[in-house]
C-alpha positions as CSV (number, residue, x, y, z in Angstrom):
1,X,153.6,121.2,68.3
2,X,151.5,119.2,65.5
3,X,153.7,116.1,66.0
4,X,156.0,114.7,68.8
5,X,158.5,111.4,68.2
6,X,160.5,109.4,70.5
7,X,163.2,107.9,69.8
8,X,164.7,105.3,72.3
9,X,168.6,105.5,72.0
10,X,171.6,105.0,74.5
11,X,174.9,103.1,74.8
12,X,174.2,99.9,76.2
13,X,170.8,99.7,74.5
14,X,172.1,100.5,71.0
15,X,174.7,98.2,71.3
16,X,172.7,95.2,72.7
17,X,169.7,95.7,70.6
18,X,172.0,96.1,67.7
19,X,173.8,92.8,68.4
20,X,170.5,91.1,68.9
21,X,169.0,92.3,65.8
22,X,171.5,92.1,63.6
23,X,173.4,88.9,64.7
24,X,170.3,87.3,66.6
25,X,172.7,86.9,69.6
26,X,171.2,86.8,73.1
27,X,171.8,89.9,75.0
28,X,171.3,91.9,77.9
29,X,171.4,95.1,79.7
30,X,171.3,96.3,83.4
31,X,170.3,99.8,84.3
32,X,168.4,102.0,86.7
33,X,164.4,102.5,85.6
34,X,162.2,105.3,86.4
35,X,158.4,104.1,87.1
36,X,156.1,106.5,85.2
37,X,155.3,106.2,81.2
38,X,158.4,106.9,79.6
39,X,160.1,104.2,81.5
40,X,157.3,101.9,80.8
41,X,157.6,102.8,76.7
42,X,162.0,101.9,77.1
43,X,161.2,98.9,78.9
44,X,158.7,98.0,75.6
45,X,161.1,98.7,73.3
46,X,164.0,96.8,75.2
47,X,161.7,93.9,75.5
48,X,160.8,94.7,71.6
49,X,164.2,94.3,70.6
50,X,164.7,90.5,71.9
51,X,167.1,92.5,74.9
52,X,167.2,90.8,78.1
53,X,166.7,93.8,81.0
54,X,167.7,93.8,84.5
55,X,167.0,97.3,86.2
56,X,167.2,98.8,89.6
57,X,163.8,100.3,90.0
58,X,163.4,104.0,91.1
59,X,160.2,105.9,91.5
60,X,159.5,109.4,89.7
61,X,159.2,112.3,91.9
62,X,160.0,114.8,89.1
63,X,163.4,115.9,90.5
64,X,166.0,113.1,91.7
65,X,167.2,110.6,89.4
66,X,167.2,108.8,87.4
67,X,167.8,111.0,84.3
68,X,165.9,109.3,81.7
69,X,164.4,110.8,78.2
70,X,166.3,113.9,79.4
């Protein structure tokens, strides 16, 4: 591959950051978090957004959840 993007997308974060961008209401989202470097680039964009987070932490082991950037 010569290129790679990522694109940070999904339900409660579209609508929240959507909300917050558009409307420049406060706003917030609770959801479970991986530890490694993709979870660390969501949380950056969440934050990014002006979108409060509160997440239940989970470490990576490459198998058990959670699912993210899957």
């Amino acid at each position: 591959a010569k290129t790679f993007d990522i694109h940070i997308s999904g339900g409660e974060y579209n609508v929240a950051a959507n909300l917050a961008d558009c409307f420049g209401l406060k706003t917030g989202i609770a959801s479970a978090m991986v530890d490694n470097g993709i979870g660390e680039l969501v949380e950056a964009t969440v934050r990014q957004m002006g979108v409060q987070s509160f997440y239940k932490r989970f470490k990576n082991d490459g198998v058990r959840g959670p699912n993210i950037a899957t």
